[in-house]
N, C-alpha and C positions, 0 to 999 in steps of 0.2 A: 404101246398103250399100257398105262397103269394101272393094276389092282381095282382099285375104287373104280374107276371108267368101267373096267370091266361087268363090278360087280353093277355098278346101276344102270348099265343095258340090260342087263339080263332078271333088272326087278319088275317082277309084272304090277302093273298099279292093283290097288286095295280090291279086295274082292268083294262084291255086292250082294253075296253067297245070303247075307244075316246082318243088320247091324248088331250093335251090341245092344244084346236084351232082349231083342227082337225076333219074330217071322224071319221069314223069307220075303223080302219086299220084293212089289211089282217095279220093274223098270221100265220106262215110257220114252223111244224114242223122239225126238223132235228137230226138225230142219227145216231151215230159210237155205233158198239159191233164188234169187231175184228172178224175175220175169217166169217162173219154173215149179216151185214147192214152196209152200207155205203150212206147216206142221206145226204144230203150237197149240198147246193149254188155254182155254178160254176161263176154267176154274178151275182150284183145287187147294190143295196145300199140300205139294211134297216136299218129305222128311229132308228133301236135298237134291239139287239139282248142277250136274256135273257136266263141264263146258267135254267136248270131246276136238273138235276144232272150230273153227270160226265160225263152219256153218253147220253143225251138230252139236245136241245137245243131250243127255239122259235125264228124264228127271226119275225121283224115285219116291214110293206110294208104298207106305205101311198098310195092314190089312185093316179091310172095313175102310178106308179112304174113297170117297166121291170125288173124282174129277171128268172133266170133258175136254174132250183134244177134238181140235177143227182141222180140216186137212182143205186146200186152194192147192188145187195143181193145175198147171198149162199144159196143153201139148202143143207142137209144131205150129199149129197154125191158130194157135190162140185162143182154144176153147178151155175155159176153165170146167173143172170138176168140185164140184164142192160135197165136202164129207162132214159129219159131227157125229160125233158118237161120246154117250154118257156111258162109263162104267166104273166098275169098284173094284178097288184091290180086294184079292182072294188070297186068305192062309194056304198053304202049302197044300193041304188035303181035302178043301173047300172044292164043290165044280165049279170050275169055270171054262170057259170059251178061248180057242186058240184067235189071238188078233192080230196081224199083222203088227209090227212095231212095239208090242206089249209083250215083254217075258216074265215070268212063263206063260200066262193069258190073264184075263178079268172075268168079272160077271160082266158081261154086254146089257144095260140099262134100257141104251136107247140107240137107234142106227136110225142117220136121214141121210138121203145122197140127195144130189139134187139143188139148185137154189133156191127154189119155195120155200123147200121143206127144213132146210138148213137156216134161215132167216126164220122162220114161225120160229124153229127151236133159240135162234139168238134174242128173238123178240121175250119169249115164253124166261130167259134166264135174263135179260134185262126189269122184269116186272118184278119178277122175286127177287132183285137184289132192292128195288125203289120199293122194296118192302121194309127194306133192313137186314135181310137174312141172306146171309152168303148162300150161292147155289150150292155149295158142297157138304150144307148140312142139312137140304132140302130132303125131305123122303125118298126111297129107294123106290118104294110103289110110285109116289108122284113121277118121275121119271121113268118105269115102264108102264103107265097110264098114257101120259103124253106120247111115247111111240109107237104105244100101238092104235090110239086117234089119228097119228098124221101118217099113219100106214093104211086103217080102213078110211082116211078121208073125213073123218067123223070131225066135231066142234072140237077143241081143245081146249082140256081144263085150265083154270087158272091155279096158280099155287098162293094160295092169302095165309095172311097171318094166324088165322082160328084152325087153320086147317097143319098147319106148321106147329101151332100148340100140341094140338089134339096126336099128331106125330109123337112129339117128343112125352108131351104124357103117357103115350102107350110103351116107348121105350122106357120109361123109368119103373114100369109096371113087370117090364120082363124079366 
């Protein structure tokens, strides 16, 4: 074996430590295996999203990012499980919640398990997109509003335009 051979076994790929310029970004697992796992982003915009193999994927969330990851798992005898969970990437010394799949953690927005409660919340982020407005720059409250209505059961708000304004004008106010 020659030199070079040698050396690029022994290079570890890029470390996810920092981009440049940046935090510490959040990394978000994601996996497809057919008939089995289905892990996957329904919104967001990460800074970059890294194949790991066929059926593995990382993507990766600068702090302050909104995204939501859907989770479809099978077992043995064919019962799906269905997950959605809205959270935000957190700076390094921000709190956040340890989540499966998500390092180092996130802010937790929104948790459904369940197929009801999972579909209300795909229904509730298909409205505000036929709005115009991408779900990932939806309010941080409108989404822990929504989870805790489809946790006590309660109506579920809608997220409209005036109310999307009224958001972003209080943000330009801080």
């Amino acid at each position: 074996m020659n030199v070079s051979a040698q050396m690029a076994m022994h290079v570890s790929p890029p470390s996810l430590a920092a981009l440049p310029g940046q935090a510490a970004p959040t990394r978000v697992a994601l996996a497809f295996v057919a008939r089995r796992l289905n892990l996957y982003l329904r919104f967001g915009r990460p800074a970059c999203v890294l194949p790991l193999d066929r059926c593995r994927r990382v993507a990766v969330f600068l702090p302050g990012a909104i995204f939501g990851r859907i989770r479809c798992a099978a077992d043995d005898d064919g019962a799906l499980r269905w997950q959605c969970m809205v959270m935000q990437a957190c700076a390094p010394l921000d709190v956040m919640q340890r989540i499966p799949g998500v390092r180092p953690g996130a802010r937790l927005l929104l948790h459904a398990e369940g197929e009801r409660p999972v579909r209300a919340v795909l229904e509730r982020i298909d409205a505000i997109e036929a709005h115009g407005i991408a779900a990932c720059d939806a309010s941080p409250a409108y989404w822990r509003t929504l989870g805790q209505r489809l946790a006590t059961r309660l109506s579920l708000p809608d997220y409209t335009a005036a109310r999307h304004a009224a958001w972003r004008a209080g943000r330009v106010l801080q």
